[in-house]
ZABARO-778111 format. One record per residue (C-alpha): x, y, z. Coordinates in nm, 3 decimals, m for minus. Example, Ala and Ser with C-alpha at 12.3 -4.5 7.8 and 13.67 -1.06 7.14 Angstrom:
# ZABARO-778111
+---------+---------+---------+
:      c1 :      c2 :      c3 :
+---------+---------+---------+
:   1.230 :  m0.450 :   0.780 :
:   1.367 :  m0.106 :   0.714 :
+---------+---------+---------+
END
This chain:
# ZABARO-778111
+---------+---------+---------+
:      c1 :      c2 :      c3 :
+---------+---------+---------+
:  m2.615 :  m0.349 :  m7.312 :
:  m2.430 :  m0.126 :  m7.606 :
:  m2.681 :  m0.121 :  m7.811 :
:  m2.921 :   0.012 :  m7.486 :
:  m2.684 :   0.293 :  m7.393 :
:  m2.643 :   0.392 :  m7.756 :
:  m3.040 :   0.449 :  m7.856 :
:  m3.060 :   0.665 :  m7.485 :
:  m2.739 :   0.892 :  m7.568 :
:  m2.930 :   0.885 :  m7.963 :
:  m3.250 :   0.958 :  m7.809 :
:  m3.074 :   1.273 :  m7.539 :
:  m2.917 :   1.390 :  m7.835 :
:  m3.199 :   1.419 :  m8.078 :
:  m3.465 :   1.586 :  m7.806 :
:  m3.185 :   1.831 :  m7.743 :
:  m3.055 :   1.914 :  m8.084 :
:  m3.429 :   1.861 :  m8.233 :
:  m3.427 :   2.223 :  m8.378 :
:  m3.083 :   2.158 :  m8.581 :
:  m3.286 :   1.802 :  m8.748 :
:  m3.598 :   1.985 :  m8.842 :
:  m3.407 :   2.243 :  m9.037 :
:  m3.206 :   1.950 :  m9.207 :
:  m3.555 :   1.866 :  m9.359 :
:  m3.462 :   1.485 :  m9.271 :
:  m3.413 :   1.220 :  m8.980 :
:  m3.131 :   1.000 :  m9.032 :
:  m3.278 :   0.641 :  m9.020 :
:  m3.174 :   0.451 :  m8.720 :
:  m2.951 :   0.126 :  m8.792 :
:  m3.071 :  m0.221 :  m8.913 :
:  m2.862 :  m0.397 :  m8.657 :
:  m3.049 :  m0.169 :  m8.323 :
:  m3.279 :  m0.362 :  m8.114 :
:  m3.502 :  m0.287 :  m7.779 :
:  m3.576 :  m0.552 :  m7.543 :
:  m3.911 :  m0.677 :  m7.458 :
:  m3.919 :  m0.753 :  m7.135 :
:  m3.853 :  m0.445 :  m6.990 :
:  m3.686 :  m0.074 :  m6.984 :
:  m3.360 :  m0.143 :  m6.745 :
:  m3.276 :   0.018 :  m6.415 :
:  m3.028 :   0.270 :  m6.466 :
:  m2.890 :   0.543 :  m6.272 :
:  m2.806 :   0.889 :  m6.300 :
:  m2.434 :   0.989 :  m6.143 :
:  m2.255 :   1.338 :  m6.135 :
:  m2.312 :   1.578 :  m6.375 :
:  m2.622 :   1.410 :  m6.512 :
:  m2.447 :   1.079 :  m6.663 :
:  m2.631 :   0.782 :  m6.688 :
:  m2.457 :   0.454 :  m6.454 :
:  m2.509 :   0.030 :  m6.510 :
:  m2.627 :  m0.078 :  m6.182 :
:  m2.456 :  m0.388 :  m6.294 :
:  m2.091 :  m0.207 :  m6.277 :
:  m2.094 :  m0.206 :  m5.880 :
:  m2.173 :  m0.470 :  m5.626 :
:  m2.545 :  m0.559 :  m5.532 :
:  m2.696 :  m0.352 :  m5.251 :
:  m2.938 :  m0.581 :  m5.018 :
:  m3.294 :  m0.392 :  m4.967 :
:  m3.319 :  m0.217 :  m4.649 :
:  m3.597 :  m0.532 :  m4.529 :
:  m3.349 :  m0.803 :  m4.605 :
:  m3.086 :  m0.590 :  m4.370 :
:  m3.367 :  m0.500 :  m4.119 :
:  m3.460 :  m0.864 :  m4.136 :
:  m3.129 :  m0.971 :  m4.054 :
:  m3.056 :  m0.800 :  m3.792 :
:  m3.363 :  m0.838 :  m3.608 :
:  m3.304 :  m1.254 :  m3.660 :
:  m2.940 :  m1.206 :  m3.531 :
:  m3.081 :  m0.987 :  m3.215 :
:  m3.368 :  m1.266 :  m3.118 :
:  m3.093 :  m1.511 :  m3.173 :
:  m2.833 :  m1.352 :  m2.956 :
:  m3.039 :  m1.211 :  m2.688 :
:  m3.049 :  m1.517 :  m2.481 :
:  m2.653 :  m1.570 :  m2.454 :
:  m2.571 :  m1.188 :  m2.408 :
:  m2.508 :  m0.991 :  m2.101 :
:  m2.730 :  m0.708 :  m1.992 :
:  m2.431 :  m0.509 :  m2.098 :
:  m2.372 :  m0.636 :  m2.405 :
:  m2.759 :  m0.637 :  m2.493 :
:  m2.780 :  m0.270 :  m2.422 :
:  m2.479 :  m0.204 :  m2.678 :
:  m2.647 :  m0.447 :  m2.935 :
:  m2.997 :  m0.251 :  m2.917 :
:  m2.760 :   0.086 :  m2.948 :
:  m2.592 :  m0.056 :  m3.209 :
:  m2.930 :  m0.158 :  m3.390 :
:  m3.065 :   0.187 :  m3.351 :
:  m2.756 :   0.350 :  m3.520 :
:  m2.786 :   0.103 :  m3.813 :
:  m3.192 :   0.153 :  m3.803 :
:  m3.116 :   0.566 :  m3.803 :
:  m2.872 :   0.495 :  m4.113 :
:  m3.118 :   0.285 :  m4.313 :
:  m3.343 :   0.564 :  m4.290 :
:  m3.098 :   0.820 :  m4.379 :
:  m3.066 :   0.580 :  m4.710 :
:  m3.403 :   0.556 :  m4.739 :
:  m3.439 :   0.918 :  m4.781 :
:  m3.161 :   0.919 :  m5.019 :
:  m3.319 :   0.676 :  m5.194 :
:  m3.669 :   0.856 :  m5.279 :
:  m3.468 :   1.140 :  m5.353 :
:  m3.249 :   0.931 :  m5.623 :
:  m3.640 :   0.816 :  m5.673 :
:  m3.743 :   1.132 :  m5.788 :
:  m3.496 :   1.237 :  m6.008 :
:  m3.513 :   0.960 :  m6.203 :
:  m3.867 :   1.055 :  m6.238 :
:  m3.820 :   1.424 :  m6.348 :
:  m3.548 :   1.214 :  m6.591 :
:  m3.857 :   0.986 :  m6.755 :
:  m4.077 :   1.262 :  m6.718 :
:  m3.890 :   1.476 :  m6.952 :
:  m3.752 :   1.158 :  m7.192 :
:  m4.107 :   1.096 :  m7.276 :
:  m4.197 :   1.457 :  m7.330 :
:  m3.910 :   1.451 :  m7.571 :
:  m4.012 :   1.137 :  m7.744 :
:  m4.348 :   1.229 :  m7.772 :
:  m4.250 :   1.589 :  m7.969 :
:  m4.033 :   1.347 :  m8.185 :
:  m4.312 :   1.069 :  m8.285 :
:  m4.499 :   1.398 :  m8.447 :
:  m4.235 :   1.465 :  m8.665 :
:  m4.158 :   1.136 :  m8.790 :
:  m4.319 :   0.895 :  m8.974 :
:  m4.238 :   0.478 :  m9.096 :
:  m4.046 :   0.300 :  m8.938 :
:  m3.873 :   0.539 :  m8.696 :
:  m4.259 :   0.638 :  m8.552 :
:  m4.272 :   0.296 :  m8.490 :
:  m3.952 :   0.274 :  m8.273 :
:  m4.054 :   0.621 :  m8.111 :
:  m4.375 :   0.454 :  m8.009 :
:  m4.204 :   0.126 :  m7.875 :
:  m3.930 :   0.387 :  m7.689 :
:  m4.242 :   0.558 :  m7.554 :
:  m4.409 :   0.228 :  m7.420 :
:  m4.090 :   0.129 :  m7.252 :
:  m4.027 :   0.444 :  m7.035 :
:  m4.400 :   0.386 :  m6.947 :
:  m4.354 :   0.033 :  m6.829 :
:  m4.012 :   0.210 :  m6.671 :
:  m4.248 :   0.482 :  m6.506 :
:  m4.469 :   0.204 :  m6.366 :
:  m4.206 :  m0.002 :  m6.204 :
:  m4.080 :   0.285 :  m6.069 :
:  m4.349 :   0.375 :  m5.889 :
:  m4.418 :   0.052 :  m5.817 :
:  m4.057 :   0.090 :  m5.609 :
:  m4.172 :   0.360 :  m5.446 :
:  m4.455 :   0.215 :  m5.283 :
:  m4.233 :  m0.091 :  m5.148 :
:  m3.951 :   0.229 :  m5.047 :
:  m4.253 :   0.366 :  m4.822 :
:  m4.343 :   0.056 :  m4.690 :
:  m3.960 :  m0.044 :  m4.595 :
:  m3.915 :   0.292 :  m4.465 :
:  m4.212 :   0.273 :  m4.234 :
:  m4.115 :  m0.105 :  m4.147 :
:  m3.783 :   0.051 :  m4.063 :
:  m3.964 :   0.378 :  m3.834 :
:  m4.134 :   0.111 :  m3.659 :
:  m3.804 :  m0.091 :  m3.611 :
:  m3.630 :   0.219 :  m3.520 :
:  m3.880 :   0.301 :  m3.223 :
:  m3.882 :  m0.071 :  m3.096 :
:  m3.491 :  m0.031 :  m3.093 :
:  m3.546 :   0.271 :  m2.939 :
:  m3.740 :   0.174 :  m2.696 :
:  m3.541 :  m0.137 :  m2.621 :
:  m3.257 :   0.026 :  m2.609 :
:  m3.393 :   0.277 :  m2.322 :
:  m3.544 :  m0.078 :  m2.157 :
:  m3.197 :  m0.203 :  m2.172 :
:  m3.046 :   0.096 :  m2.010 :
:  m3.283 :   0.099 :  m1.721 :
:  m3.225 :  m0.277 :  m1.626 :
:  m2.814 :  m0.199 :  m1.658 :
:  m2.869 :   0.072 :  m1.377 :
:  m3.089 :  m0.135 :  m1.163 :
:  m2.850 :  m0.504 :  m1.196 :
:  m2.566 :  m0.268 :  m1.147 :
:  m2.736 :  m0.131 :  m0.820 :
:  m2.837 :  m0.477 :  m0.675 :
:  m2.448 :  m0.561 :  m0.781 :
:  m2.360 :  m0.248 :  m0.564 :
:  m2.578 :  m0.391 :  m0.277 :
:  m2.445 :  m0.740 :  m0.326 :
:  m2.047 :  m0.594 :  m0.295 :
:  m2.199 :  m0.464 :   0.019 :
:  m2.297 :  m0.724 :   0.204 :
:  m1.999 :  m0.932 :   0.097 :
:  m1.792 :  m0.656 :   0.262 :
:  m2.001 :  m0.653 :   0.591 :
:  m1.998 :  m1.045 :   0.613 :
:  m1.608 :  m1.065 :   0.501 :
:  m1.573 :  m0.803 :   0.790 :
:  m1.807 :  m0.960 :   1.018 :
:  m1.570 :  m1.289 :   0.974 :
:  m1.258 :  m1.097 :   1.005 :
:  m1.416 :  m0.958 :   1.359 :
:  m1.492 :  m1.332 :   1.449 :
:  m1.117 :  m1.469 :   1.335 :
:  m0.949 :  m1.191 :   1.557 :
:  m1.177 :  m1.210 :   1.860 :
:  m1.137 :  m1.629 :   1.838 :
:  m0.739 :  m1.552 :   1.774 :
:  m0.762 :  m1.368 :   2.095 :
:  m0.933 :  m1.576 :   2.303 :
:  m0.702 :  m1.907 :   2.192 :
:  m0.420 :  m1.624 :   2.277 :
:  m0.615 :  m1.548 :   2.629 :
:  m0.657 :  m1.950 :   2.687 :
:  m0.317 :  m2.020 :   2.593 :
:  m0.170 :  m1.813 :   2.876 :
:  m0.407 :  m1.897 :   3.104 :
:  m0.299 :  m2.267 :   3.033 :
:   0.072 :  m2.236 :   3.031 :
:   0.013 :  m2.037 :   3.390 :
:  m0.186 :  m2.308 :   3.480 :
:   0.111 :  m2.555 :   3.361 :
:   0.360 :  m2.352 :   3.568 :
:   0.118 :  m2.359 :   3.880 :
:   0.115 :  m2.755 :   3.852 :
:   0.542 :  m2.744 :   3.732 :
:   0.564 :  m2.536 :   4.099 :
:   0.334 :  m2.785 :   4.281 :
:   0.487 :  m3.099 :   4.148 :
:   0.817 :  m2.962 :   4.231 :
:   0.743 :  m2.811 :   4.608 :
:   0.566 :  m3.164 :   4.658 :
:   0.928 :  m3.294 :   4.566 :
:   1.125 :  m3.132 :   4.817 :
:   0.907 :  m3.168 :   5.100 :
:   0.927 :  m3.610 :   4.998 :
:   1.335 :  m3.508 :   5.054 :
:   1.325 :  m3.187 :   5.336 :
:   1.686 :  m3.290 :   5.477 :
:   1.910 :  m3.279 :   5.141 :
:   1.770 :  m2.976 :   5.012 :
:   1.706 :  m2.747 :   5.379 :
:   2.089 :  m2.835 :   5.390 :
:   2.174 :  m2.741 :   5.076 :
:   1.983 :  m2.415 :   5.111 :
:   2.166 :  m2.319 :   5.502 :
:   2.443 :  m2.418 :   5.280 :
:   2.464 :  m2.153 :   4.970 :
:   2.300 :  m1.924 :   5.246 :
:   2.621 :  m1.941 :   5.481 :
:   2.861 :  m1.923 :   5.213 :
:   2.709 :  m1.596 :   5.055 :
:   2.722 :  m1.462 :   5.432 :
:   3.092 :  m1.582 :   5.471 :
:   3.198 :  m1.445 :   5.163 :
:   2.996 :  m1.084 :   5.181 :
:   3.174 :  m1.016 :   5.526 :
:   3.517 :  m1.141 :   5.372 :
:   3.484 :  m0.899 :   5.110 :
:   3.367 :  m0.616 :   5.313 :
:   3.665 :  m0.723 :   5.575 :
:   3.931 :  m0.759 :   5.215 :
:   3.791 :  m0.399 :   5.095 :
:   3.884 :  m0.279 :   5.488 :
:   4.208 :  m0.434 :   5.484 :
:   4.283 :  m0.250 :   5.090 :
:   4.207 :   0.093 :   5.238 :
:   4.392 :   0.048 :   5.529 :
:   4.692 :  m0.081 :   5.326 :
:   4.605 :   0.221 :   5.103 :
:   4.619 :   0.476 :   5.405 :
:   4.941 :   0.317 :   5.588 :
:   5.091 :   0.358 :   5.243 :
:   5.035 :   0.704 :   5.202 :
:   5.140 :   0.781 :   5.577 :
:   5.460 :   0.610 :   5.511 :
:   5.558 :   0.848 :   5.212 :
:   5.456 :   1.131 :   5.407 :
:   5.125 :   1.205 :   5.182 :
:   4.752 :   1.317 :   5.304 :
:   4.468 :   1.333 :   5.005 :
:   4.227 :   1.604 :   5.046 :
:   3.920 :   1.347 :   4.932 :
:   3.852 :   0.996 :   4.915 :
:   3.633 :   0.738 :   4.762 :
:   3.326 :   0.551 :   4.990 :
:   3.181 :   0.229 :   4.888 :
:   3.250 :  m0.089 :   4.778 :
:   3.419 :  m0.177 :   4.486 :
:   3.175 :  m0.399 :   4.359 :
:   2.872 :  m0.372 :   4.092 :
:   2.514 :  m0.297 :   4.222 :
:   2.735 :  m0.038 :   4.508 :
:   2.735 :   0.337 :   4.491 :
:   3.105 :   0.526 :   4.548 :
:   3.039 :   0.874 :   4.682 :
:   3.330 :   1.120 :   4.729 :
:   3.391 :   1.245 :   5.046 :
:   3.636 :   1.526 :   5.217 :
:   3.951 :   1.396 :   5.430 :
:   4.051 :   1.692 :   5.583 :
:   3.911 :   1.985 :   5.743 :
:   4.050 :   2.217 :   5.481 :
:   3.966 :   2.055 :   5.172 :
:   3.770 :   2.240 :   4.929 :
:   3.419 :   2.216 :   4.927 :
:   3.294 :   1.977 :   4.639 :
:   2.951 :   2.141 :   4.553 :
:   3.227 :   2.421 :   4.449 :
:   3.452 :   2.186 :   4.259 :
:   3.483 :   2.025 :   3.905 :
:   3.471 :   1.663 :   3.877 :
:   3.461 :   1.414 :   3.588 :
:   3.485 :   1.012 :   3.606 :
:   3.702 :   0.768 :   3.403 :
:   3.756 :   0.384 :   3.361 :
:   4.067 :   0.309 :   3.371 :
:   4.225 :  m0.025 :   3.258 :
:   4.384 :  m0.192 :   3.516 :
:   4.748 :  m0.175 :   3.375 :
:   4.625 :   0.222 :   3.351 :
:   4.770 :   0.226 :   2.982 :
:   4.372 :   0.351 :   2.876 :
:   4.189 :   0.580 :   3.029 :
:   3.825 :   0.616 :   2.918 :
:   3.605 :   0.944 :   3.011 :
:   3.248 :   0.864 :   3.135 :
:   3.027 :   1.138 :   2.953 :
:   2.762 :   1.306 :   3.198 :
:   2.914 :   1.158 :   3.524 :
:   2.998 :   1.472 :   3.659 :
:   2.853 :   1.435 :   4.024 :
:   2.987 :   1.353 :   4.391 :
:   2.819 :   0.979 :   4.397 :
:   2.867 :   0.735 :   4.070 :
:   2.714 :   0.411 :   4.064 :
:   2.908 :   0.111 :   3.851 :
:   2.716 :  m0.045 :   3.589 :
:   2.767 :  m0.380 :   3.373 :
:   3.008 :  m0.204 :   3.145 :
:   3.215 :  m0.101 :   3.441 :
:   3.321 :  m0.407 :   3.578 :
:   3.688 :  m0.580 :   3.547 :
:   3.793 :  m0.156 :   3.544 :
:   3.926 :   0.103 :   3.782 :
:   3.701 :   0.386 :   3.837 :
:   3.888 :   0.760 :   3.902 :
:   3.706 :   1.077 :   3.962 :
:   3.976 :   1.383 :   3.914 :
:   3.863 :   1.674 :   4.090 :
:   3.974 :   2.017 :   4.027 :
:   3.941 :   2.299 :   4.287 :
:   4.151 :   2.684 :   4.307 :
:   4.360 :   2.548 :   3.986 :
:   4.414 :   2.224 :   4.228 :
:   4.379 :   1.879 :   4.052 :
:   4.307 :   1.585 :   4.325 :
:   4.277 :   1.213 :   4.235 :
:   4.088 :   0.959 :   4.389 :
:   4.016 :   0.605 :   4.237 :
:   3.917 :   0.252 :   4.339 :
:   4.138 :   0.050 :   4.547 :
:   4.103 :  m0.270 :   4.239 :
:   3.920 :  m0.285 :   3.958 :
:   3.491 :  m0.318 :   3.974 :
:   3.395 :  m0.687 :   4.084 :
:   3.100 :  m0.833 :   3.953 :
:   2.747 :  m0.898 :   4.145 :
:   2.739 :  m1.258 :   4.300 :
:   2.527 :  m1.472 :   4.135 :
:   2.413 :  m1.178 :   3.837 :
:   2.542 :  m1.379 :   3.524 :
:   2.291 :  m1.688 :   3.600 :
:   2.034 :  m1.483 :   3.687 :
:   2.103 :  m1.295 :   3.337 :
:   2.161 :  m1.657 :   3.197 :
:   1.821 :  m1.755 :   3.252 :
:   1.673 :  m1.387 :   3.154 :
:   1.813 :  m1.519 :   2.817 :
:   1.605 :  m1.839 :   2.736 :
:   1.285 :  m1.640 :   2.749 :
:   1.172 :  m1.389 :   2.415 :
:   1.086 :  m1.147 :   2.661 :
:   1.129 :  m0.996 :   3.015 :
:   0.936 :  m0.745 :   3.201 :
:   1.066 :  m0.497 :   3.478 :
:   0.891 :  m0.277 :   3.686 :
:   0.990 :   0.081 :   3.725 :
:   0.911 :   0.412 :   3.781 :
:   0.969 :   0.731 :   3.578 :
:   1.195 :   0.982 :   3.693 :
:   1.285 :   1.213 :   3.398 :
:   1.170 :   1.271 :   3.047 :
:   1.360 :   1.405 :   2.777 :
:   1.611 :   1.573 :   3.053 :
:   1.283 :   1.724 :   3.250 :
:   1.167 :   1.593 :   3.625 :
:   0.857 :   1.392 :   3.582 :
:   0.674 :   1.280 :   3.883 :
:   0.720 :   0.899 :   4.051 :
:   0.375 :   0.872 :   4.067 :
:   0.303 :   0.533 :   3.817 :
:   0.400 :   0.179 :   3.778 :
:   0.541 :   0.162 :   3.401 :
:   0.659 :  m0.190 :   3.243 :
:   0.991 :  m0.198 :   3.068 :
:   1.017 :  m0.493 :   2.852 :
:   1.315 :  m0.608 :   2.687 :
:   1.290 :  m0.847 :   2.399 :
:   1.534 :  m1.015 :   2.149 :
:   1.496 :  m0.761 :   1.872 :
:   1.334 :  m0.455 :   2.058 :
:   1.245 :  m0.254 :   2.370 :
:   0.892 :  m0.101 :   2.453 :
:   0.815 :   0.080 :   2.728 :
:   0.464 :   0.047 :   2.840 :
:   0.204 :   0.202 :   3.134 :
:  m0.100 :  m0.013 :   3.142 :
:  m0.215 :  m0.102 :   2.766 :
:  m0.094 :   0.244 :   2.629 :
:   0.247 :   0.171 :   2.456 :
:   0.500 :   0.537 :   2.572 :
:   0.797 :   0.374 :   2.356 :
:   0.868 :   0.080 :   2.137 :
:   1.244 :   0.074 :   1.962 :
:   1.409 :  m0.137 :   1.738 :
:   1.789 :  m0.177 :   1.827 :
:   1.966 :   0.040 :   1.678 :
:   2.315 :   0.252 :   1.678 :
:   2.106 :   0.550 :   1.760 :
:   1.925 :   0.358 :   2.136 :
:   2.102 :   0.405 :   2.407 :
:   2.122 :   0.253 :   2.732 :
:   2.364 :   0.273 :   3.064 :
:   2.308 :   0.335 :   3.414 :
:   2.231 :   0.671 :   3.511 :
:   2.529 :   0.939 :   3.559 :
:   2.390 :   1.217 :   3.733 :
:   2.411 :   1.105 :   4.065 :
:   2.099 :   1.080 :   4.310 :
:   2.074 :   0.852 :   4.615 :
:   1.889 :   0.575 :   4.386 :
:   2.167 :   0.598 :   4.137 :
:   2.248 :   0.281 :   4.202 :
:   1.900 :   0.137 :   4.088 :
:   1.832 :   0.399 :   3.785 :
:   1.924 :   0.414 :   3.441 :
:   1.948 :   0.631 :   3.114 :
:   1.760 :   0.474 :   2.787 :
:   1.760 :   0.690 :   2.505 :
:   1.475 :   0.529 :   2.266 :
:   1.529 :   0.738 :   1.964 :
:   1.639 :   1.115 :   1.889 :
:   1.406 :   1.378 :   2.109 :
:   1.309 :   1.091 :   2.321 :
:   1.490 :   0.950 :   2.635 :
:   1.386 :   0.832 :   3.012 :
:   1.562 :   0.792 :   3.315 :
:   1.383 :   0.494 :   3.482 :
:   1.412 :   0.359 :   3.839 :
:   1.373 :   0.005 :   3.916 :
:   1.293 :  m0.209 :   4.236 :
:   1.666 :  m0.297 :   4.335 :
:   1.969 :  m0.265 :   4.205 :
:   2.030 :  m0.689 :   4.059 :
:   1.669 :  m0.549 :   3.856 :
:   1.851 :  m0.230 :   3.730 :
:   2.154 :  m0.405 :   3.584 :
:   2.020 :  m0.757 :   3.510 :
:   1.829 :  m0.523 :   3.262 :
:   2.082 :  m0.385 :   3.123 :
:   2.298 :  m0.656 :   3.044 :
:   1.982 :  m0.866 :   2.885 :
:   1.932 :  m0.571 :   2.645 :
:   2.322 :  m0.517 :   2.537 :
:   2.290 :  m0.902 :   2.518 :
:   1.985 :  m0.927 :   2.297 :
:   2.109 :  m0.596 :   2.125 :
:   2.511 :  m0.758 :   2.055 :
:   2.316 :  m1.038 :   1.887 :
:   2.139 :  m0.818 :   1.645 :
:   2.508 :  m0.687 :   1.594 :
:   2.443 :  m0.377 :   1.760 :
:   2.651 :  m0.261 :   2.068 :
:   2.412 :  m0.059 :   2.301 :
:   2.591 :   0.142 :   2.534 :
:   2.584 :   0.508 :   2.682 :
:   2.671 :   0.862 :   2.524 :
:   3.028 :   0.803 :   2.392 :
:   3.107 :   0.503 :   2.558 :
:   3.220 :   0.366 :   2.216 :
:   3.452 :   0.589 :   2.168 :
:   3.761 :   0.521 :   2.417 :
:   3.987 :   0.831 :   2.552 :
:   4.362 :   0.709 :   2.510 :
:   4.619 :   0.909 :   2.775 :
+---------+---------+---------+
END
């Protein structure tokens, strides 16, 4: 290979400095030991600045058919196991390597002829030089001259496989082209039939949703319908009871029925008796009030104040405010908003003294209850039995929103649960609460002929009703469920202030 790259640089440097040898008169003779091959000129190329490279010095480059080859075998063999997706990329990636095989192609015929302008003017030189030299060195000339033919021949001889190769590879390149443009179109159509299939899972997963709630509703439906039906037979089997044993239970009925009798007109007659100890009292010390309290002193009542002389001021020109009142008077507890002539005792009232001071021409009067607020016979079992159930319903009737008259004119449903209170008319839900420290809930304070029935429920901030129910044991059984349920969801539900006690 030294001896190769020596007689080229030899033969450069003589067809370039040819003009400096003839004036010499002589050719140096070339050396004993120099030798061409026979089989052939070798495949050289030409690098930067016109020097002359060993193919052998860098790796071997495939042909651009053994690559094209390749690839095509590893496409056919792939194309079965890949996705639509991932075919589409492969054909992409096919064309981009087909585009840069012909990009070396062209590179290639250009390196192609170069190295033909290169033998091209190698042979002119060598030809000028066998004319000027004669013996032995003709005879290498001649032999040089042969071998850049043979070089010339297998050059072109290149060439022709170069155009075939690069026309295989324009060919390949369409196909991939082609393909890859097939590929594309069945991506957009599998991706709209995926579309459409998403589609119809959505309408059938919403389709069984539809059928789970209706079925959930009707098992619901049929549920209550069953346990009414249970009741029904509960209320049969039990009324069939009594009638096999009429005598024990009739008896025990007249029974209760006489001693609630007895002991309402002993407490009306004991309330009598307390107000006319009351008023021999204050005729013994010499003392008339101007006012007095009317009613009985007993929850589910209404105490009005009324005028007990002539000259007393009149009370739609007066101040008044309410208290409770322990009973050993040591507390005294202001009643916010109860600022009327008639108050009417709720739960929170009981086992108290109510006192209304009223204030008239710089005057302060007075009045209280005789005893403390006695509880509603037979209101704490009722309420005891409210309690088993999650939920109890109430009928009432609308009075005032938000501090505004509203007409009486519906039926609403006030239900109170274990953990909240809704308020409903019909299937439209008006308010459903939580309890919480900001609810609020006591019988009403403003007064009113039904006070005794109505109460104040302050859902949330903004929002608050004054409801009216059927009877008064309705009206505070109420209330006492929901501070119940309420206390166990440590909240204590109460009205405006009534947590906050007034010490005097």
């Amino acid at each position: 290979m030294g001896n190769e790259r020596f007689i080229l640089e030899e033969m450069t440097r003589i067809s370039r400095d040819f003009g400096d040898t003839m004036q010499k008169g002589a050719v140096p003779s070339v050396a004993a030991d120099v030798t061409f091959p026979s089989n052939g000129f070798p495949n050289y190329k030409i690098g930067a600045n016109n020097r002359i490279l060993d193919p052998k010095e860098g790796r071997e480059i495939p042909s651009m058919k053994d690559v094209v080859a390749r690839e095509t075998a590893q496409l056919i063999e792939q194309q079965k196991r890949m996705s639509v997706r991932d075919l589409a990329s492969k054909f992409e990636k096919g064309l981009a390597a087909a585009a840069k095989l012909s990009d070396e192609a062209r590179h290639r015929e250009a390196a192609s002829l170069e190295k033909h302008v290169l033998l091209k003017k190698l042979r002119d030189a060598l030809e000028s030089l066998r004319g000027r030299v004669a013996g032995r060195n003709k005879d290498d000339v001649e032999e040089a001259i042969s071998m850049v033919e043979a070089l010339a021949v297998q050059l072109t001889r290149r060439e022709g496989e170069l155009i075939q190769d690069k026309s295989e590879v324009k060919k390949l390149a369409n196909f991939l082209k082609q393909a890859s443009e097939d590929a594309k179109k069945l991506v957009d159509e599998e991706r709209a039939f995926a579309l459409a299939e998403i589609e119809k899972a959505k309408a059938a997963v919403q389709r069984v949703e539809e059928a789970f709630q209706e079925q959930e509703r009707v098992s619901q439906t049929s549920g209550k319908q069953e346990m009414e039906e249970l009741m029904k037979e509960i209320q049969e089997a039990r009324r069939i009871k009594m009638l096999h044993q009429p005598s024990k239970v009739m008896d025990m009925e007249h029974e209760l029925r006489a001693l609630r009798t007895q002991l309402a007109e002993k407490s009306l007659y004991s309330l009598q008796l307390r107000k006319e100890l009351e008023m021999s009292k204050r005729l013994e010390a010499g003392r008339s009030h101007l006012y007095e309290l009317d009613g009985s002193d007993t929850l589910g009542s209404c105490l009005r104040i009324i005028p007990c002389m002539e000259n007393a001021p009149d009370l739609s020109k007066c101040s008044i405010q309410w208290y409770r009142v322990s009973t050993d008077g040591s507390r005294k507890e202001l009643i916010t908003g109860a600022t009327k002539l008639v108050y009417a005792p709720e739960p929170f009232d009981v086992g108290r003294i109510l006192q209304a001071d009223i204030v008239a021409d710089d005057q302060r009067v007075t009045v209280r209850t005789i005893g403390p607020i006695d509880p509603a016979p037979g209101l704490g079992s009722y309420v005891e039995a409210l309690v088993r159930k999650p939920e109890t319903e109430f009928n009432v009737v609308v009075t005032q929103v938000n501090g505004k008259d509203h007409p009486p004119h519906c039926v609403h449903v006030f239900h109170v649960g274990r953990m909240r209170i809704k308020f409903c008319k019909g299937r439209i839900t008006k308010a459903k609460e939580n309890y919480s420290t900001s609810m609020q809930l006591c019988g009403v304070r403003g007064g009113g002929n039904a006070a005794a029935q109505a109460l104040f429920w302050q859902a949330k901030k903004n929002l608050s009703f004054v409801l009216a129910f059927e009877s008064e044991r309705e009206r505070n059984a109420a209330i006492m469920l929901a501070r119940r349920f309420a206390f166990d969801c440590n909240i204590m539900l109460a009205g405006p202030d009534d947590r906050a006690p007034l010490g005097t």
